[in-house]
C-alpha positions in Angstrom: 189.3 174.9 219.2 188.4 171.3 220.2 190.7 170.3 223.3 192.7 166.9 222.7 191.9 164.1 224.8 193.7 164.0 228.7 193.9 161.1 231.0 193.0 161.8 234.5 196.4 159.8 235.0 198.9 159.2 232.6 200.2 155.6 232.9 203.9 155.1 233.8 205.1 155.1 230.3 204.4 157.6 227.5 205.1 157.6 223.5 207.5 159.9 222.3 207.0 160.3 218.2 209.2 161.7 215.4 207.2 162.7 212.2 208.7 162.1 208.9 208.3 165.3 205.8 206.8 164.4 203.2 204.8 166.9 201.7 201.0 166.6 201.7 201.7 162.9 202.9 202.4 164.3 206.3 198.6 165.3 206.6 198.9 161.3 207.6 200.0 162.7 211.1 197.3 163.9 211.9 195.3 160.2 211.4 197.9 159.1 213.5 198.0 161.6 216.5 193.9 161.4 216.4 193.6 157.3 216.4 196.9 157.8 219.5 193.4 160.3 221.0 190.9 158.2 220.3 192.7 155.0 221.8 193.6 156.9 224.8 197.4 156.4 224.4 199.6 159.0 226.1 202.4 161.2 223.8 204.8 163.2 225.9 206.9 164.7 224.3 207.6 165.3 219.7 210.1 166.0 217.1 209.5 167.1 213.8 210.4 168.1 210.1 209.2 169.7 207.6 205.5 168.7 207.3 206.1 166.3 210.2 206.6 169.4 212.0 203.8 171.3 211.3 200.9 168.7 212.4 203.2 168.1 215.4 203.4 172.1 216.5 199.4 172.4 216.0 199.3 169.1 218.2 201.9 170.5 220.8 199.7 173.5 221.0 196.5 172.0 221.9 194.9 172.0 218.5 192.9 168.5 217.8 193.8 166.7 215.2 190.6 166.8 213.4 191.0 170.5 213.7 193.9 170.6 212.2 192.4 168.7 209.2 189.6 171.1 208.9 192.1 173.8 208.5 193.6 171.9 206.0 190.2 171.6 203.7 190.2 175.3 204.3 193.2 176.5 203.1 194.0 177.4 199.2 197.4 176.5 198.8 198.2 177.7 195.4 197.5 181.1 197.4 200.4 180.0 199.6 203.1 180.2 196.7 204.8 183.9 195.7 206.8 183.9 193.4 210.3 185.4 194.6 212.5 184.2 191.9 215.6 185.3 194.4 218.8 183.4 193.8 218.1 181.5 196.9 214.5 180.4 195.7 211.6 180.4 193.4 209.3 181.5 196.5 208.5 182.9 199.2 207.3 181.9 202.5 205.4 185.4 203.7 201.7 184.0 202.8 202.5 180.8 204.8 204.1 182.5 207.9 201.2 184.5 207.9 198.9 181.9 208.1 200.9 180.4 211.0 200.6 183.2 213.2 197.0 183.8 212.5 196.4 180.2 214.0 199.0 179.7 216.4 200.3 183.3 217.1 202.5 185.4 215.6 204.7 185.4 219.2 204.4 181.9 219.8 207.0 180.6 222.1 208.0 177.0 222.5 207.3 177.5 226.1 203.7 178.1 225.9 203.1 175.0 224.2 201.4 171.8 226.2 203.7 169.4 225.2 207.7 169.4 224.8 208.6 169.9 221.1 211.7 170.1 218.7 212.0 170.9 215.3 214.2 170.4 213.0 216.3 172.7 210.6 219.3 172.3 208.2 221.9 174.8 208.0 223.1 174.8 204.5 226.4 176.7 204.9 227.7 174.2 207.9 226.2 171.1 206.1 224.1 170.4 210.1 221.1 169.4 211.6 219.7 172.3 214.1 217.4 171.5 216.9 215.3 173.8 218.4 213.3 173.6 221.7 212.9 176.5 222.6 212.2 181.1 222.2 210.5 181.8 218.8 208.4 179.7 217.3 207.8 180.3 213.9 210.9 180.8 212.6 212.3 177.2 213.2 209.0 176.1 212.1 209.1 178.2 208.6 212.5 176.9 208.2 211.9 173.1 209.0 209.9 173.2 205.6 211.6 175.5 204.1 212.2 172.7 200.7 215.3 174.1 199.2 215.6 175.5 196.0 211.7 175.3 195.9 211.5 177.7 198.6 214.1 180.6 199.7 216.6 180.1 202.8 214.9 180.8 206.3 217.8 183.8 207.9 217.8 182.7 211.4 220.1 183.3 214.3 222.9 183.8 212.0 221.9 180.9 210.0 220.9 179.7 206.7 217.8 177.3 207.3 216.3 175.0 205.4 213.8 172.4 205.2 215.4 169.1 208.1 214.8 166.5 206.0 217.8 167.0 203.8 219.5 165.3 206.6 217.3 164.0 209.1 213.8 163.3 207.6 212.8 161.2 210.8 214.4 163.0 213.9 214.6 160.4 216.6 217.9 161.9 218.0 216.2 164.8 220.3 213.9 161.4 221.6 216.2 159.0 222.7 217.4 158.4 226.5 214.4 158.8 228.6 213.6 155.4 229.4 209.8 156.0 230.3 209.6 157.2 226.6 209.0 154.8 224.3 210.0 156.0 220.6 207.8 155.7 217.9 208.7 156.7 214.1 205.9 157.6 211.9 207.7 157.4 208.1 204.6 158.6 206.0 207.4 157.9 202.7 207.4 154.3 201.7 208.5 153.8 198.6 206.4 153.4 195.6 209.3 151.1 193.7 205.8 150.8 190.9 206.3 154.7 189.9 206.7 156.1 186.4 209.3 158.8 186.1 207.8 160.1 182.7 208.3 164.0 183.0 210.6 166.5 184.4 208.3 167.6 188.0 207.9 163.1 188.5 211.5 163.5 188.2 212.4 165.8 190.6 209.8 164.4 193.5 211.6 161.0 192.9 214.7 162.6 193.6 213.7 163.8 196.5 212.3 161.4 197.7 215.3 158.8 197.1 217.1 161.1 198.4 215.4 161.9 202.1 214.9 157.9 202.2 218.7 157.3 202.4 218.8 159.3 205.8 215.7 157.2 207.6 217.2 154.0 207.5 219.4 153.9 210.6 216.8 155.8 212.3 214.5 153.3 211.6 216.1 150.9 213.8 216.3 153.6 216.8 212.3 153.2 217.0 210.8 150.9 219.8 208.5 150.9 216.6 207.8 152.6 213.5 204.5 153.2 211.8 204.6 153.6 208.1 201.7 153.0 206.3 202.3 151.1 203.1 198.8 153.0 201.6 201.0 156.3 201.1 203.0 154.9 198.8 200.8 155.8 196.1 200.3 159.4 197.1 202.4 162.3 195.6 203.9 165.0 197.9 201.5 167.6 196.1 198.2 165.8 196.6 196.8 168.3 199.1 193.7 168.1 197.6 193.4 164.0 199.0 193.7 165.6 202.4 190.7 163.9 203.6 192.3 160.1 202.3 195.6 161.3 203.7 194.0 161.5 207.1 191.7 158.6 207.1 194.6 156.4 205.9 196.8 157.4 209.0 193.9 157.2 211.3 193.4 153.4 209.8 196.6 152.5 210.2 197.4 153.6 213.5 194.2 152.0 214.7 195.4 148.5 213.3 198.7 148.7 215.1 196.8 149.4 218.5 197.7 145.9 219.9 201.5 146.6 219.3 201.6 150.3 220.4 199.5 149.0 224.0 201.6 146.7 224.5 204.9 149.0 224.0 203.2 151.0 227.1 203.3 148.5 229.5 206.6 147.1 228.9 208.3 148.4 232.1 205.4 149.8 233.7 
């Protein structure tokens, strides 16, 4: 496992990021964190949902993000989806969880990761956002993108999880307040307002999608800035198999934005 970039000394100020779900999308985080590397900008601390939440747990554990992306090109996920057919769910998530522990460790705590982390769950019987930070791992993890309907309820602590971004799809909240952390939103679901909604499965993803937009906007404006690159528009939440386009377009962006995210650093340092 390649080691992310350190500074010998981290500068005054650090980035704090929130990562947006949005399906295969979110394999845009990882362009992101690995331009953040390559530029030598400092993140302290991350919150994250659904896919957002995944790249952010394989960064919090030391994974590169390049890494991560070979893991990616790896991985079947059609081999990923059991069919359940429960009445909470059309699948399953045992293949998935078990591909999680065979990377990060089936007894993963958030303690034992490098960086501070918090995911983020919805409970469907209370109609709330759950943050965790900290015990178990995988569970909140499993649950964060646990996509409802699509995928059977997470049973957790006496809960009924599933994926955050039903009501926070970019969790800022858990960021906010630390004043040497500046906040940055990564939003990898612009919309695509040139789509055509010609059968039943376009339907449903525009759905979704309109309906995880609604719950961004507000956070939006809680970012010291937001990166949301405009090239993702014209990706589907299924198009794993552009993994490789997915990355380089968050890499691209990122690295086009370095001006603005350097100087968000040295305000107050």
């Amino acid at each position: 496992m390649e080691s992310k970039n350190s500074a010998t000394a981290l500068p005054a100020n650090t980035l704090a990021l929130a990562l947006s779900g949005g399906g295969a999308r979110g394999i845009a985080h990882l362009g992101v964190l690995a331009a953040l590397d390559e530029l030598g900008l400092p993140v302290g601390r991350l919150a994250g949902v659904s896919s957002g939440g995944i790249a952010a747990t394989f960064y919090a554990a030391g994974f590169a993000p390049r890494d991560i992306l070979r893991l990616l090109l790896g991985t079947n996920f059609r081999g990923l989806t059991r069919p359940v057919f429960s009445r909470l769910g059309l699948l399953g998530l045992e293949a998935v969880e078990q591909l999680l522990a065979r990377h990060l460790g089936a007894d993963l705590q958030f303690e034992n990761l490098r960086l501070p982390l918090t995911l983020v769950a919805t409970d469907l019987v209370a109609g709330e956002s759950v943050y965790f930070t900290s015990g178990p791992l995988l569970p909140p993890l499993l649950a964060s993108a646990a996509v409802p309907i699509v995928y059977r309820a997470v049973q957790y602590q006496g809960r009924q999880l599933v994926d955050g971004g039903l009501l926070n799809n970019l969790p800022v909240e858990p960021l906010l307040g630390r004043p040497a952390e500046r906040v940055v939103g990564v939003h990898c679901n612009p919309l695509n307002t040139d789509v055509s909604v010609s059968n039943l499965r376009r339907l449903v993803e525009r759905t979704l999608q309109l309906a995880l937009s609604t719950n961004v906007t507000a956070r939006k404006s809680q970012c010291a800035l937001l990166l949301e690159p405009p090239a993702l528009r014209t990706y589907r939440p299924l198009d794993y198999r552009k993994a490789a386009e997915l990355f380089e377009v968050g890499y691209r962006y990122t690295l086009s934005r370095a001006a603005e995210l350097r100087a968000l650093l040295a305000v107050g340092a």
